[in-house]
Structures are given as structure tokens and as C-alpha cells.
C-alpha positions as CSV (number, residue, x, y, z in Angstrom):
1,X,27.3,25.6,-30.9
2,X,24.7,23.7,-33.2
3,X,22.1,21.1,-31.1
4,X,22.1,18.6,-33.3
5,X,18.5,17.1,-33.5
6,X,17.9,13.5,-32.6
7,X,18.3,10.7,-35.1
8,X,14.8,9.4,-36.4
9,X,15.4,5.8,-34.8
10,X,15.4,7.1,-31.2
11,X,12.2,8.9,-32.1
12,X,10.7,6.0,-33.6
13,X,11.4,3.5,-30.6
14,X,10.6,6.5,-27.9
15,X,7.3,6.9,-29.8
16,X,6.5,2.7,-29.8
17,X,8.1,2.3,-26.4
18,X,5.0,5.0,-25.1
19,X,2.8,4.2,-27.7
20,X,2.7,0.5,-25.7
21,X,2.7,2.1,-22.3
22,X,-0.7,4.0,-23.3
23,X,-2.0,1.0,-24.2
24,X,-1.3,-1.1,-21.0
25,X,-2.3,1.8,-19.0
26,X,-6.2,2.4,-20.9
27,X,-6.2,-1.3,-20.6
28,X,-5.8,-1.3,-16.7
29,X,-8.5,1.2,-16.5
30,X,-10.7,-0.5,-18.8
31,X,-10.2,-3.5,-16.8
32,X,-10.9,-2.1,-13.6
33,X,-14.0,0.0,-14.6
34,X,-15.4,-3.3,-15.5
35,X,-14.6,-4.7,-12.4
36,X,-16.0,-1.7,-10.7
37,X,-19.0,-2.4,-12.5
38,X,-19.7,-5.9,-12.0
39,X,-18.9,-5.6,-8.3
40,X,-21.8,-3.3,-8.2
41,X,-24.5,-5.3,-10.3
42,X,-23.4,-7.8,-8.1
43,X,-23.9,-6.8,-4.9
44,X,-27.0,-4.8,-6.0
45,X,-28.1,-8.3,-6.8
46,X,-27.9,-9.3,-3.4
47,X,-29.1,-6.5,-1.6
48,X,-32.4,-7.7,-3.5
49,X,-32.2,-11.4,-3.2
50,X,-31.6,-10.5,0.3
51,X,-34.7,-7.7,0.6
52,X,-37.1,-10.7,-1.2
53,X,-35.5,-13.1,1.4
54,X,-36.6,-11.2,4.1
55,X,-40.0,-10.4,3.5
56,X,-40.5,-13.9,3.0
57,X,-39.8,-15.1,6.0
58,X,-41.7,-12.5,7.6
59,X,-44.9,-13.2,6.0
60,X,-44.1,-17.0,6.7
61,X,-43.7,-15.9,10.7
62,X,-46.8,-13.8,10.3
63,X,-48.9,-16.8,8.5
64,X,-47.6,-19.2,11.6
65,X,-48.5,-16.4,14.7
66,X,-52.2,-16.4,12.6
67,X,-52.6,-19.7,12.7
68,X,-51.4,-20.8,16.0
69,X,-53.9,-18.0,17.1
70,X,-56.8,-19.7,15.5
């Protein structure tokens, strides 16, 4: 009994058919990586606007206490 192999048109298609998947897939990823990655500049961003914020208002307490001292 002869396998007969598989007609060049079902290869073809198979191979555009995955060829697209691959693509959608590496495009998710890409995507997400990037949103990965501006989620973290982001919130490092605001871990430091926050830090700056803070200090601020500490030295503004501390120049208050001073001068209700003197």
C-alpha cells in the first residue's frame, strides 16, 4: 500500500494558515511586553513624584514648627 503524499495546495494554505497565526501570536507578545513596560516607567514615575511630594511637605511642616517656635 503506497501513502500517497499530500497535494502542494494543502501545504501551501497549511503553511499561510500558520504562517498568520505566528504572526498574531509575536504580535500579542510584542504588545504586551510594551505594555509591561510602560506600566513600569509608569508607576516608577510615581513612586518618585510621590517620594518628591513627600519630602516637600515635610520640610514645609518642619519650616512651620521653626517658626512657630521663634
Amino acid at each position: 500500500m503506497k501513502i500517497k503524499a499530500a497535494p502542494s495546495m494543502i501545504l501551501f494554505k497549511y503553511l499561510i494558515f500558520y504562517s498568520f497565526v505566528g504572526l498574531y501570536q509575536s504580535a500579542l507578545f510584542i504588545k504586551s511586553g510594551i505594555r509591561r513596560c510602560s506600566n513600569y516607567m509608569k508607576s516608577w514615575n510615581e513612586n518618585n513624584n510621590e517620594r518628591g511630594q513627600s519630602v516637600g511637605f515635610k520640610t514645609t511642616l518642619l519650616r512651620t514648627a521653626f517658626r512657630s517656635i521663634l
